[in-house]
C-alpha positions, 0 to 999 in steps of 0.5 A: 487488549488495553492500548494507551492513549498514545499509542490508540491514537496513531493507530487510529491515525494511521488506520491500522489493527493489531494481531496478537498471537496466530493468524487468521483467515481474516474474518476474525479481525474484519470488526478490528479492521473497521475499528481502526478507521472509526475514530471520530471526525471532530480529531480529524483537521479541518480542511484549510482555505487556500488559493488554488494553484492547479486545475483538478477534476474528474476525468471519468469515475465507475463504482467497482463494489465495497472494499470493506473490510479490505485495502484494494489497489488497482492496477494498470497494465497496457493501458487497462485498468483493473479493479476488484470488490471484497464481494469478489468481481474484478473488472477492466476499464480502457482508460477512458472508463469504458467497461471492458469486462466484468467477471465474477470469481465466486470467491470473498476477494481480500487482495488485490489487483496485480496486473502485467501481461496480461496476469490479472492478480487477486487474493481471497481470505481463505488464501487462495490465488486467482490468476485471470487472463486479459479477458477476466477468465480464470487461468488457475488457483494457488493455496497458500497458508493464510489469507492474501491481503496484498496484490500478487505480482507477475515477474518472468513468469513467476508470480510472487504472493503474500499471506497475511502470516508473513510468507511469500511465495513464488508460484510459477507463473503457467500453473500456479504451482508452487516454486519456492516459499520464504518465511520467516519469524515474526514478534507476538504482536503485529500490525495488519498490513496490506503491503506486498512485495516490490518485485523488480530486477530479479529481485524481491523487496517486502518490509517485515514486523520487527522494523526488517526489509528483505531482498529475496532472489526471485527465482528461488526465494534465496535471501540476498540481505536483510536489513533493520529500517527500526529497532523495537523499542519500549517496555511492553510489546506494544510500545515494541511495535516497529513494523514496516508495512508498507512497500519499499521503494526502489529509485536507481541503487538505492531502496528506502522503507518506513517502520511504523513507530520507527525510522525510515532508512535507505540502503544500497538495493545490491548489498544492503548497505545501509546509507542512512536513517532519520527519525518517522513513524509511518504505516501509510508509506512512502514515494522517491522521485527526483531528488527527494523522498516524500512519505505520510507519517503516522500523524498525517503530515507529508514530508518532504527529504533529500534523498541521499542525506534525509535532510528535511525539504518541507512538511505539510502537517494540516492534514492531521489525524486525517489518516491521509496516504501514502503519496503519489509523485505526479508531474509538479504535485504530491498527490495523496487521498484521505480519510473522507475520500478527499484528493490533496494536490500538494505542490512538489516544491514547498509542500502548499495546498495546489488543489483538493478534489471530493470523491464519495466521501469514504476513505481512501487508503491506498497510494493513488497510482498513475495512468499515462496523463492522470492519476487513480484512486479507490475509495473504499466504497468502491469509487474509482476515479480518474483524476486530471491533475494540471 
């Protein structure tokens, strides 16, 4: 397979592999994986200068294992926080960082974690589900068809799962046995996501290849509406890549996903009315808060939009070719991690650097998330940090 420069690049950027044809287990594409976040610092921006405007350091830090070849995002619940490692332990940390416990499944894990009451969620590349209790023992194992790249999740007794060929289940939440499964056609060519599913009001929100996000009844895996955040367009397949893979985003009625070489386009979360599209090629993702919508294009400028019209706010573009991610909202900051496992703390009003923080050097590629005062990134080394941002 021959890229084009243009397009090489904002893969490489982006941090992201295609697949071609069928799917896989995932140990044939864990060499593309890598390939994809190998592209030679001297592309990155260099760091810029600036004055501090907050304080940020590092309240407490554990080493979790490796994520390579894999995207691992933690999860807190209860104020536990839970991590896992490609070699396939998972461990639970108060928030303070103590140790809780530590269980090893045995298993090459591929995705993860999702946690609430008490479900501990992960994923291994031969498609199966684990669901541990809140002491780290294994509950049960479900199969699905392919590899699990993304965090299960636990709503009302269900756990909603995703393999890498597309497909979302509904398992139920006792047993893991198999209630609904949805699935749905996908172009030849696509690119390698570690999203999941957003599962919320009894709802069921995955972005598709194609430029497609659907709302599914999470009891029965039932279509409620589909939309198209992105068109495919171009001459050969891969300039028709559109596809969102990352989370959507739910802030009151109104959901909002990105496409990579594509749009980002909101719509009305009941109906699936569409309310409004501009112009992004994101595959890092997007966060909503207050009146605005902050998402990490494909070249690594974050941007700032007005959330009812998508006008523009500001854009933080000096993070170029860093493959930065997708954004947490924190407080009065925008929060995102790069490719050398640095923190950038951008003010929320402007966009200006407030503050950078250096983790272990390797990359971090999921959102960071938020703990009651803090925020927490996974580098994939497996560093996990708890960071003060103030």
């Amino acid at each position: 397979m021959t890229l084009s420069p243009r397009l090489a690049g904002c893969l490489l950027a982006a941090g992201v592999a295609l697949l071609a044809g069928c799917q896989s287990t995932g140990e044939g594409f864990a060499g593309l994986y890598d390939w994809a976040f190998s592209s030679s610092k001297d592309k990155a921006a260099k760091l810029v200068n600036f004055t501090p405007t907050a304080s940020v350091s590092v309240r407490w830090s554990e080493r979790v294992g490796d994520a390579r070849p894999y995207v691992f995002f933690p999860a807190v619940d209860n104020g536990v926080v839970y991590a896992a490692a490609a070699n396939g332990k998972v461990t639970a940390f108060g928030e303070n960082g103590r140790e809780l416990w530590r269980h090893t499944t045995n298993r090459p894990v591929s995705g993860g974690v999702g946690a609430r009451n008490d479900y501990i969620l992960v994923g291994t590349k031969k498609g199966e589900v684990l669901a541990l209790d809140g002491q780290g023992q294994v509950r049960w194992t479900a199969q699905l068809s392919t590899e699990v790249l993304a965090p299960p999740q636990y709503a009302d007794g269900l756990v909603i799962a995703r393999s890498g060929d597309g497909r979302i289940y509904g398992l139920n939440a006792a047993d893991g046995s198999r209630k609904w499964v949805y699935q749905r056609s996908t172009p030849a060519l696509t690119l390698r996501s570690f999203a999941g599913v957003l599962v919320t009001r009894g709802a069921v929100f995955a972005g598709y290849p194609g430029g497609k996000v659907v709302a599914l009844n999470a009891q029965n895996g039932a279509l409620g509406w589909e939309g198209t955040v992105a068109q495919p367009r171009g001459a050969t397949e891969l300039e028709r890549v559109a596809d969102v893979t990352s989370l959507p985003v739910l802030d009151a009625n109104q959901l909002c996903a990105v496409a990579f070489q594509g749009r980002i386009a909101c719509f009305d979360a009941a109906r699936g009315t569409p309310l409004w599209g501009r112009d992004v090629s994101s595959a890092s993702g997007l966060a909503v808060a207050g009146s605005a919508i902050y998402v990490t294009d494909d070249r690594g400028a974050v941007i700032a939009l007005d959330k009812l019209s998508g006008s523009s706010l500001w854009k933080q573009d000096k993070l170029a070719d860093r493959r930065v991610s997708a954004p947490l909202v924190h407080r009065d900051y925008v929060v995102v991690g790069d490719f050398e496992g640095y923190v950038h703390v951008l003010n929320r009003e402007d966009g200006a650097f407030a503050a950078r923080l250096a983790t272990d050097g390797s990359a971090i590629v999921a959102p960071p998330i938020a703990l009651e005062n803090d925020i927490l990134v996974q580098t994939r080394k497996g560093g996990l940090y708890a960071i003060d941002v103030k």
